[in-house]
Legacy VTK file of the C-alpha trace (Angstrom):
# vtk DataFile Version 3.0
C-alpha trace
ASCII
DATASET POLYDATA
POINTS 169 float
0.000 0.000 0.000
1.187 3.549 -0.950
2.174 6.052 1.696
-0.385 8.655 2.505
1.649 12.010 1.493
-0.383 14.468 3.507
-0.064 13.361 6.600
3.416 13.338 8.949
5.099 11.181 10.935
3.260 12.317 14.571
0.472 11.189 12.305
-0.988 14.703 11.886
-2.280 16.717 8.748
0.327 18.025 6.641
0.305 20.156 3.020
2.859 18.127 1.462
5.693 20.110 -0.076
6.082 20.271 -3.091
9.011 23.033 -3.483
11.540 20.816 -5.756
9.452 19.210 -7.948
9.893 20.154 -11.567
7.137 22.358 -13.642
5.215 19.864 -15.726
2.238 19.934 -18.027
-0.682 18.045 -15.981
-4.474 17.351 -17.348
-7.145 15.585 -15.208
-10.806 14.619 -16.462
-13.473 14.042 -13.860
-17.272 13.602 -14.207
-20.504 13.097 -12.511
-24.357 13.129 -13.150
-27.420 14.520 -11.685
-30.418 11.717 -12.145
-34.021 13.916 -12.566
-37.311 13.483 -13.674
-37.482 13.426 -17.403
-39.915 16.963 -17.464
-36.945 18.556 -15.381
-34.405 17.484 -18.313
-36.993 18.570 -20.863
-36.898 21.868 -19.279
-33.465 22.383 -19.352
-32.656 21.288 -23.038
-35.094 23.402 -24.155
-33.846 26.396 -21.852
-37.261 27.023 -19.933
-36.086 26.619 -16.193
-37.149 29.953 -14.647
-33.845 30.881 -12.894
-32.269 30.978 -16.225
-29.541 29.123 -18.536
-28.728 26.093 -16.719
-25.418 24.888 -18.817
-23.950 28.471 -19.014
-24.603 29.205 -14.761
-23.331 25.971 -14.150
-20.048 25.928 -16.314
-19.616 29.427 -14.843
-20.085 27.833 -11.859
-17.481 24.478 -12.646
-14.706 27.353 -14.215
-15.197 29.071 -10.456
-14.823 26.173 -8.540
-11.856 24.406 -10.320
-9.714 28.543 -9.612
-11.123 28.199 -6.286
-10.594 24.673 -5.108
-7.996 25.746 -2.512
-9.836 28.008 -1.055
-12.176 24.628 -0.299
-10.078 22.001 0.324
-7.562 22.554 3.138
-4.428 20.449 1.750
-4.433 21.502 -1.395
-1.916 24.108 -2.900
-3.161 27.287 -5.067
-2.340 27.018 -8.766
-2.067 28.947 -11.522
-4.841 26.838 -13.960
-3.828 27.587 -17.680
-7.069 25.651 -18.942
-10.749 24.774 -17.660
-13.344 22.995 -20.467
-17.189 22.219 -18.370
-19.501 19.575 -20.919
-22.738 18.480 -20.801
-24.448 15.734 -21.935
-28.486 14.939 -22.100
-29.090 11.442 -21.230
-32.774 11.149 -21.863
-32.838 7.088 -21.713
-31.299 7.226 -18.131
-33.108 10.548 -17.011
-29.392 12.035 -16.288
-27.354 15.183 -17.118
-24.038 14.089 -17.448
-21.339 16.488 -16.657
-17.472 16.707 -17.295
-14.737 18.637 -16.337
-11.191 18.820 -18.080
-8.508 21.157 -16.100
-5.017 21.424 -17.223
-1.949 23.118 -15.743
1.515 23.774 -16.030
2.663 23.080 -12.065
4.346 21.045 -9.844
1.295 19.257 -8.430
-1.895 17.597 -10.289
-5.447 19.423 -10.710
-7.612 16.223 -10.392
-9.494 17.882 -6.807
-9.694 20.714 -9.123
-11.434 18.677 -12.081
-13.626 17.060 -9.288
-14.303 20.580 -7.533
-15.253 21.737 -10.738
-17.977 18.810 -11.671
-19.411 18.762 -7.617
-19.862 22.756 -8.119
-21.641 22.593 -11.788
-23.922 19.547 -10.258
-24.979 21.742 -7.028
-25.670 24.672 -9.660
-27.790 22.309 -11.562
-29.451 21.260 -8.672
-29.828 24.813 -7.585
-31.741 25.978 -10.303
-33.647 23.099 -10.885
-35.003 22.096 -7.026
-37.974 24.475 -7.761
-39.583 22.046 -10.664
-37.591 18.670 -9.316
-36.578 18.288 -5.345
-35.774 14.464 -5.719
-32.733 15.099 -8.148
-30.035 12.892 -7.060
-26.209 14.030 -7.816
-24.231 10.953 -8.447
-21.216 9.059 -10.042
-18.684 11.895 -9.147
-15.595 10.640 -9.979
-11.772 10.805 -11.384
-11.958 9.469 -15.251
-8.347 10.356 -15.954
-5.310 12.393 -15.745
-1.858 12.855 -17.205
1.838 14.202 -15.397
3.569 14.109 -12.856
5.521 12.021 -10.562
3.116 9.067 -10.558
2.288 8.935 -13.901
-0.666 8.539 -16.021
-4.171 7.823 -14.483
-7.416 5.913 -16.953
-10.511 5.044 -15.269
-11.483 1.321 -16.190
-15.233 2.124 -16.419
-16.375 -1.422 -16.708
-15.516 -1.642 -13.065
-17.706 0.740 -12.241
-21.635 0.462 -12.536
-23.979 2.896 -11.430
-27.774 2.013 -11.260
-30.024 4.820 -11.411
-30.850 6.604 -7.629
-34.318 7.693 -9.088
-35.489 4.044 -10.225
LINES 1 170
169 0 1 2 3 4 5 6 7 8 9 10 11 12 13 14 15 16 17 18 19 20 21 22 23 24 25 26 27 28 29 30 31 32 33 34 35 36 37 38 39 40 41 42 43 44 45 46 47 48 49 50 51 52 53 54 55 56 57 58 59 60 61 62 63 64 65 66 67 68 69 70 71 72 73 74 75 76 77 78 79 80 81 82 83 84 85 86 87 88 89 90 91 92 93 94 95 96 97 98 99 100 101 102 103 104 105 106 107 108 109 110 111 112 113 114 115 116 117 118 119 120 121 122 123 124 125 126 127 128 129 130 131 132 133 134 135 136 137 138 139 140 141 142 143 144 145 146 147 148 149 150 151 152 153 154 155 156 157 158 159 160 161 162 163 164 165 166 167 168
């Protein structure tokens, strides 16, 4: 089993330090879904929530999240994020809105809590502006998919290890 980096050896919290490790070019892709009733996902293709845009508040939303993940997560370090893409897919046969976040960086440390960060805060957004027509939506399936640099290498999810059954069924 691999060492746990942030934490010492008195066993307490630690931001690990990452001082000497060389600038690299580092991607990570994370995703994650919010399950609704199919009138709620009508609505929001067809851009008649009342609060507004969904997609464009909630990539606003993702972009936010991924600058600020920091700010939210106590271990992590600040970076500099060169690149932040939010996606959406409409997944009418599973009654899902499929979201995911790509984050790159030139650094010395990764930007997967930022990808993740970036998909939780677009899913809450979605949820936000959606809890008026739909209170049972169910955000789900948040996870790493990939990522690329640094020290320990490249990172593919092996998604047929990994099956989600709908929440809302």
């Amino acid at each position: 089993m691999k060492k746990l980096t942030h934490i010492d050896q008195k066993g307490r919290a630690k931001m690990v330090d990452i001082s000497k490790k060389q600038l690299t070019q580092r991607e990570a892709v994370a995703r994650g879904s919010v399950y609704m009733e199919p009138e709620t996902l009508i609505l929001i293709k067809d851009r008649k929530v009342p609060k507004g845009d969904v997609f464009s508040v909630a990539r606003v939303a993702g972009v936010m999240a991924a600058k600020k993940t920091s700010e939210l997560i106590p271990l992590c370090h600040p970076l500099n994020i060169t690149s932040v893409d939010i996606d959406f897919n409409l997944n009418s046969r599973k009654n899902k809105l499929e979201i995911e976040a790509r984050v790159k960086v030139v650094g010395q440390t990764g930007v997967e809590m930022e990808a993740l960060a970036a998909v939780s805060a677009a899913a809450l957004t979605i949820y936000d502006m959606c809890k008026a027509v739909d209170k049972e939506m169910v955000i789900s399936d948040i996870m790493l998919m990939e990522k690329r640099g640094g020290r320990s290498g490249d990172f593919k999810r092996k998604i047929s290890n990994y099956k989600v059954q709908n929440p809302k069924s």
